[in-house]
Residue frames relative to the residue before (quaternion, step in Angstrom):
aa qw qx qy qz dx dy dz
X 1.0000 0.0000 0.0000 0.0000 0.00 0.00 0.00
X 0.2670 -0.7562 0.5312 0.2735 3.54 -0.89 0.64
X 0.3166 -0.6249 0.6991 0.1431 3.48 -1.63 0.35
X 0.3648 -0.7376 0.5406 -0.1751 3.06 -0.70 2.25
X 0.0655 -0.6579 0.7485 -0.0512 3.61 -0.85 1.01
X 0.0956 -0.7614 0.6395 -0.0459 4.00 -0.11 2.18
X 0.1620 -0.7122 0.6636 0.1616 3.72 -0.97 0.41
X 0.2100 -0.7786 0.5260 0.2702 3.69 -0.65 0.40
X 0.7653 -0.4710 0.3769 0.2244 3.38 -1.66 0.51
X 0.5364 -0.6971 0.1695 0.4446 3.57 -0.90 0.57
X 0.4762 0.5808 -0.5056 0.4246 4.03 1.16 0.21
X 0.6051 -0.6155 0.3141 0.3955 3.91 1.13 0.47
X 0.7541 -0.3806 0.4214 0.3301 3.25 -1.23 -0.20
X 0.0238 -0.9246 0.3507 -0.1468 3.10 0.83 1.52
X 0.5170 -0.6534 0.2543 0.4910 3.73 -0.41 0.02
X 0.5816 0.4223 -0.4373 0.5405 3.93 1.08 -0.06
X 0.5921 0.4328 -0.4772 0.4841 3.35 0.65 0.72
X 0.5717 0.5367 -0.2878 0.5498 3.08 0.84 -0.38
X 0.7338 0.3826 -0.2132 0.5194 3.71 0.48 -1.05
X 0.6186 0.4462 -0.3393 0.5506 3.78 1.12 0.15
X 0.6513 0.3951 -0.3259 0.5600 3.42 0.96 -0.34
X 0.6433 0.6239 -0.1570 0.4150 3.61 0.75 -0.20
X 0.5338 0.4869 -0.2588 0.6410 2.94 1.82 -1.39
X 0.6492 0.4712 -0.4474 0.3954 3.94 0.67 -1.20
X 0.6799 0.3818 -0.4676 0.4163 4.29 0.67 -0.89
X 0.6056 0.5725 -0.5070 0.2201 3.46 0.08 -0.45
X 0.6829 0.3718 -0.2141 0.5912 3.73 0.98 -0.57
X 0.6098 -0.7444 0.1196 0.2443 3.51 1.30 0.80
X 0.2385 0.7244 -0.5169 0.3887 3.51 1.67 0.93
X 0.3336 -0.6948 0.5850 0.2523 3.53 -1.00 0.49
X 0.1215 0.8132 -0.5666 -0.0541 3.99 -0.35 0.77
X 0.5243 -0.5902 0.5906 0.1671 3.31 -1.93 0.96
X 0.1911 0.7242 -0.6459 -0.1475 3.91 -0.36 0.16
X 0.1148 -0.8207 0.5301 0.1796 3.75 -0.48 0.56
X 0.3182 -0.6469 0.5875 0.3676 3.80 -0.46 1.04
X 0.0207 -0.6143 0.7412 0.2700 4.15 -0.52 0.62
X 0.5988 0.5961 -0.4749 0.2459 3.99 0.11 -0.46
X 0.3174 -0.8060 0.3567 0.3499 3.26 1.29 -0.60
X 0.6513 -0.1941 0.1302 0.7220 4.02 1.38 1.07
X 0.6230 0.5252 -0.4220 0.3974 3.87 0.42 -0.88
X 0.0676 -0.6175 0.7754 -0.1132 3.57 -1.69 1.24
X 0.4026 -0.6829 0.6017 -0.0980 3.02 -1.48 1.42
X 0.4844 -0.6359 0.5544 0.2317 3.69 -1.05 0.96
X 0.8522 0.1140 0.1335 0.4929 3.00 0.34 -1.62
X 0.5722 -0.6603 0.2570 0.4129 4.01 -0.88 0.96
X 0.6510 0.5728 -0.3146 0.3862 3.54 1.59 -0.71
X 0.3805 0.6378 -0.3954 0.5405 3.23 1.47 -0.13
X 0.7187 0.4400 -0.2157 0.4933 3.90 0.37 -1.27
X 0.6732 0.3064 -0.2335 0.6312 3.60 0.26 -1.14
X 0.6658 0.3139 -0.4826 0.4746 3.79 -0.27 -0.06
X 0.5482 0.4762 -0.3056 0.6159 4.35 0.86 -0.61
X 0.8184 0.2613 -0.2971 0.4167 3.96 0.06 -0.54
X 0.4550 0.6808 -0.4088 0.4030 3.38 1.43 0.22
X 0.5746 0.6530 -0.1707 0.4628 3.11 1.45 -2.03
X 0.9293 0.1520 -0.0854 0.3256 3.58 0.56 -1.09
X 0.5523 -0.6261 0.3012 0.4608 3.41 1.58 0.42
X 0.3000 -0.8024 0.5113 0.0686 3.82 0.61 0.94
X 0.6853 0.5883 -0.0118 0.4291 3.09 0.63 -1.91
X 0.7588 0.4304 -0.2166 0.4384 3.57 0.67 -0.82
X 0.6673 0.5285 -0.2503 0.4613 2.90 1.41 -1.89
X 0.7117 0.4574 -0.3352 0.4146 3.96 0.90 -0.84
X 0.5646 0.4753 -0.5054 0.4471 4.00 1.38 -0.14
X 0.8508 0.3671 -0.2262 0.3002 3.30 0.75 -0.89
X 0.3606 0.5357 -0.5399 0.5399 3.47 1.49 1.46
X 0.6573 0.5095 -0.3996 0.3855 3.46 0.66 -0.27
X 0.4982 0.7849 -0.2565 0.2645 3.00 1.38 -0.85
X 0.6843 0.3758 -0.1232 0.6126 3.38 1.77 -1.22
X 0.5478 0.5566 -0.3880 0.4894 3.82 0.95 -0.12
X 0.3191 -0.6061 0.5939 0.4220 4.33 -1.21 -0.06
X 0.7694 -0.4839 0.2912 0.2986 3.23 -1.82 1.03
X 0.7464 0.4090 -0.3024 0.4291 3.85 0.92 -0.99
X 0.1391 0.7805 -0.5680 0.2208 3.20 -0.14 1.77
X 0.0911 -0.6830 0.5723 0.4446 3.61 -0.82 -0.55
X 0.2798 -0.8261 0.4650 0.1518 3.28 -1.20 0.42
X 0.1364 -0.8043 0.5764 -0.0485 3.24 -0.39 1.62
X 0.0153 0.7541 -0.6564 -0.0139 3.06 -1.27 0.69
X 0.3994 -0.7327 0.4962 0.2395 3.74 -1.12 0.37
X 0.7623 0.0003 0.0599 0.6444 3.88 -0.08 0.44
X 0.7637 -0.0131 0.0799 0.6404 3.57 -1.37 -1.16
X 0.6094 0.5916 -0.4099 0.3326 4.18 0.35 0.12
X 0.4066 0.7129 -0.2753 0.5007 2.74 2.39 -0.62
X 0.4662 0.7274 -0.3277 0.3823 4.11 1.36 -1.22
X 0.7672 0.5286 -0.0043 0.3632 3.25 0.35 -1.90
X 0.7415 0.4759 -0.1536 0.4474 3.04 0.69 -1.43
X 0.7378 0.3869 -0.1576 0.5302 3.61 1.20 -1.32
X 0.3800 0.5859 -0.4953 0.5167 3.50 1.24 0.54
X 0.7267 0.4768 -0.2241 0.4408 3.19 0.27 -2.22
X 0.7325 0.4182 -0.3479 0.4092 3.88 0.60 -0.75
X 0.6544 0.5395 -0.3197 0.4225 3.20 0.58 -0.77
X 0.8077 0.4119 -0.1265 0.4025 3.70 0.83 -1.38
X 0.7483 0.3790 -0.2418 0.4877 3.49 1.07 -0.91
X 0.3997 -0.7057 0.5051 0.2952 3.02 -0.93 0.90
X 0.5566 0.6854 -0.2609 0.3904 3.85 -1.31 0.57
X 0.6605 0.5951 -0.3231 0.3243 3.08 1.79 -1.15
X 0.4550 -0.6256 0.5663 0.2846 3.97 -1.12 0.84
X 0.7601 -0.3161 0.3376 0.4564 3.54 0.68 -0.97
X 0.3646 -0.7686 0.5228 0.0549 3.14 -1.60 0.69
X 0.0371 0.8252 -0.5613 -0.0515 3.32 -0.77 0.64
X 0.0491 -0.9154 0.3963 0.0510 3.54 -0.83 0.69
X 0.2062 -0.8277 0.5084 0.1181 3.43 -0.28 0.66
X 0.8814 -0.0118 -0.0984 0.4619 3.71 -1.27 1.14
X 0.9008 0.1131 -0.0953 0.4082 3.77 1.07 0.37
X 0.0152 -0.7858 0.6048 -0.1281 3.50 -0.45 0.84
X 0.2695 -0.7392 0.6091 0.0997 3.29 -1.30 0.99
X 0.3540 -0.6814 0.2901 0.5711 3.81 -0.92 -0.06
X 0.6945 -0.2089 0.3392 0.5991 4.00 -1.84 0.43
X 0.5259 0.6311 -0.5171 0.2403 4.00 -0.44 -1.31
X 0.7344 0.6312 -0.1913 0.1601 2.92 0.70 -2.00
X 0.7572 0.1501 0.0061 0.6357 3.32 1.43 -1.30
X 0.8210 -0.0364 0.0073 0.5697 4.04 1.28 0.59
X 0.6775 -0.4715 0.3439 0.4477 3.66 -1.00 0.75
X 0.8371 -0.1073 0.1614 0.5117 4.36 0.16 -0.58
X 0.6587 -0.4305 0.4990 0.3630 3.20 -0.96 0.96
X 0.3538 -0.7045 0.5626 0.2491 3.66 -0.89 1.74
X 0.5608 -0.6156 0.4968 0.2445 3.29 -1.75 0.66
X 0.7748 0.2938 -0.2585 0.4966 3.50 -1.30 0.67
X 0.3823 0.5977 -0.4464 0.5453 4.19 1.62 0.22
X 0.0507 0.5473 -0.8203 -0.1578 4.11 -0.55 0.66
X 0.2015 -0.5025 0.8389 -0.0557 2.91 -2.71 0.84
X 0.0187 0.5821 -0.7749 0.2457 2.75 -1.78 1.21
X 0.1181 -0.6554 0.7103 -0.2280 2.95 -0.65 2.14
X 0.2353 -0.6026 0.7625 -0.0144 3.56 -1.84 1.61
X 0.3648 0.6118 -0.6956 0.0937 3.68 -1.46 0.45
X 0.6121 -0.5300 0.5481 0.2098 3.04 -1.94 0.30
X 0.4371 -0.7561 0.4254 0.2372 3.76 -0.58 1.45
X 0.8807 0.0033 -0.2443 0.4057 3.54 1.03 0.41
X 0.1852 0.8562 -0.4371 0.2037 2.92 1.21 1.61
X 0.5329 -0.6814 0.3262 0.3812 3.60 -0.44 1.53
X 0.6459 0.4136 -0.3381 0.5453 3.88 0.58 -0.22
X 0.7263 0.2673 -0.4276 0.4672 4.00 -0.37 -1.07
X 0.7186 0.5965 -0.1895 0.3033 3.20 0.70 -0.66
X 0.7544 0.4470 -0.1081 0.4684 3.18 0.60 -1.52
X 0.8525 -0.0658 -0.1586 0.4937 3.22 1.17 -0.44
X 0.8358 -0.5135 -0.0663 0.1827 2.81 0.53 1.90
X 0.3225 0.7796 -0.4942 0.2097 2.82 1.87 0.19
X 0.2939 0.7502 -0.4604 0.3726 3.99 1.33 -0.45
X 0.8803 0.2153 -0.1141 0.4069 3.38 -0.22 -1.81
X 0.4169 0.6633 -0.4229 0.4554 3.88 1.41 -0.05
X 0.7025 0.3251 -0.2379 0.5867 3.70 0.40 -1.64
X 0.5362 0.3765 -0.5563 0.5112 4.59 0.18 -0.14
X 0.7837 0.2086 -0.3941 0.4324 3.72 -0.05 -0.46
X 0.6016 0.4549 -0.5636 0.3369 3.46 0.08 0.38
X 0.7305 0.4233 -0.2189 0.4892 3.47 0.77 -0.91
X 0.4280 0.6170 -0.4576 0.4762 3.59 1.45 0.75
X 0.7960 0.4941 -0.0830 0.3398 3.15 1.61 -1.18
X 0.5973 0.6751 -0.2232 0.3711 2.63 1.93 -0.85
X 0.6150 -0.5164 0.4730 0.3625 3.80 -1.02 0.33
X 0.8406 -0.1898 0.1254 0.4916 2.89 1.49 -0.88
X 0.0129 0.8432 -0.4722 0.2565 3.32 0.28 1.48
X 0.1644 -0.6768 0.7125 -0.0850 3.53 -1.38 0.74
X 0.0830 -0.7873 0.6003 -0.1139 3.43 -0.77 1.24
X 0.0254 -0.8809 0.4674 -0.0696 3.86 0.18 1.04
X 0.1392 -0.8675 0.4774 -0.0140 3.64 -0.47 1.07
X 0.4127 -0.7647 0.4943 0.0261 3.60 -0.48 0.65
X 0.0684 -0.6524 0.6722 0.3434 3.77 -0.74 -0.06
X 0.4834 0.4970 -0.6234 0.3614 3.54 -1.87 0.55
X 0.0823 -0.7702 0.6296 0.0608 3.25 -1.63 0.40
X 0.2130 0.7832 -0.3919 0.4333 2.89 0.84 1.39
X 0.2109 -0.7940 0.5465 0.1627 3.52 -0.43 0.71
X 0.7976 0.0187 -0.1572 0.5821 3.64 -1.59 0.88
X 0.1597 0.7595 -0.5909 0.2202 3.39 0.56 1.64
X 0.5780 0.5514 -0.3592 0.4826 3.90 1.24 0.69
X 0.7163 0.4022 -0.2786 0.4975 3.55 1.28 -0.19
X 0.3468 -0.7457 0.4718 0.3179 3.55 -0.36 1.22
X 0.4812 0.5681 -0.5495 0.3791 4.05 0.59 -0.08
X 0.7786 0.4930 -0.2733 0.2757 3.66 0.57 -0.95
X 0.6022 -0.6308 0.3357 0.3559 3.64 -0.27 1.07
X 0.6062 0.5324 -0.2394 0.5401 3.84 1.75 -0.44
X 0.3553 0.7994 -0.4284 0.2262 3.53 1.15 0.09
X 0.0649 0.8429 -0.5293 0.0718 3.57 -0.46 1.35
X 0.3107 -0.8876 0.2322 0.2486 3.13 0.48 1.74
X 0.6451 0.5200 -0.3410 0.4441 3.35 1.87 -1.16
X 0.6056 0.2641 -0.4389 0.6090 4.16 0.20 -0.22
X 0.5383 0.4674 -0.6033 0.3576 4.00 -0.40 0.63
X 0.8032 0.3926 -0.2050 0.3984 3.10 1.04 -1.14
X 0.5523 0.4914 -0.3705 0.5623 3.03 1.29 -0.17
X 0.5836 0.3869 -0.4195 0.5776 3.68 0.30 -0.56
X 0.7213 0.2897 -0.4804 0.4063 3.83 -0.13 -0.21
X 0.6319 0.4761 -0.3962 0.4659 3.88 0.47 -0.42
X 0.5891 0.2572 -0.5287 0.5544 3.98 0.43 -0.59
X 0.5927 0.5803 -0.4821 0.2819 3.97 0.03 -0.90
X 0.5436 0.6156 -0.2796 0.4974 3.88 1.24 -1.14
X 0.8056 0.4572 -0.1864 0.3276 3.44 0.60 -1.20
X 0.4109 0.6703 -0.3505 0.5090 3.39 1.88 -0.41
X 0.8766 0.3091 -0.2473 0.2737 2.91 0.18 -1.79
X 0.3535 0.8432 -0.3166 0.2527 3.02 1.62 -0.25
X 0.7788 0.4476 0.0259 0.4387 2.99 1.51 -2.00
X 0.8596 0.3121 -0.1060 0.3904 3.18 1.80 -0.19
X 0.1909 0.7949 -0.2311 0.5275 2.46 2.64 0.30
């Protein structure tokens, strides 16, 4: 079984995050969901990303890992997507990454996506963020690089289409994005 370090999106650490991280223990993965907001939840993502600005997002999610052992996968959910591909990319140890609705390019946190890291990236084919700004062609070059890598597209253009709080909830690519997600950890667990 793998042991999962989940970051949540920028409306916080909501309950369909929760119920996705939950869905991963029941079948016997061990998962971390830190609240970095500290209880705070957000209406709207600029609300969040304007809040995770205020408090260093980025820091607060290296310095949960900090207390956890290196062979994790890191998963993150949107702007959770920040944290996670740091922690994979930088800490040595990492089982794997999975990302949902966002991806930045490898550059960001090291010269190429680290070898022997599988990845597996979920988004919506015309979601105004993975999409619009390019987080699309960011996760195709990683998973060009990767040893192993899996890149999984959806129809809908909706954003945080995996949490049922969000007003984009699409229950059939949730569930499917949570079964191919099952099968990763399966393989790296």
């Amino acid at each position: 079984m793998a042991e999962v370090l989940l970051f949540h999106h920028a409306l916080g650490l909501t309950p369909g995050v929760q119920a996705f991280a939950e869905s991963l223990r029941q079948v016997g993965h061990t998962v971390h969901t830190p609240d970095l907001f500290e209880g705070r939840t957000f209406e709207t993502v600029q609300e969040g990303v304007g809040r995770a600005q205020e408090i260093g997002f980025m820091a607060r999610g290296a310095r949960v890992a900090n207390d956890l052992p290196a062979e994790l996968v890191y998963a993150g959910f949107s702007l959770g997507v920040m944290p996670a591909q740091q922690l994979a990319q930088t800490r040595d140890g990492a089982a794997g990454a999975l990302f949902m609705e966002s991806c930045v390019p490898a550059t960001e946190f090291g010269e190429r996506w680290p070898a022997g890291v599988p990845v597996q990236v979920h988004g919506l084919d015309a979601d105004e963020f993975f999409v619009g700004d390019g987080d699309i062609e960011h996760a195709r070059a990683i998973i060009a690089e990767a040893d192993r890598g899996e890149l999984f597209l959806y129809p809908g253009s909706g954003h945080l289409f995996a949490d049922p709080a969000s007003k984009h909830y699409d229950r059939d690519a949730a569930g499917l994005l949570l079964e191919r997600a099952l099968a990763f950890l399966d393989t790296v667990g």
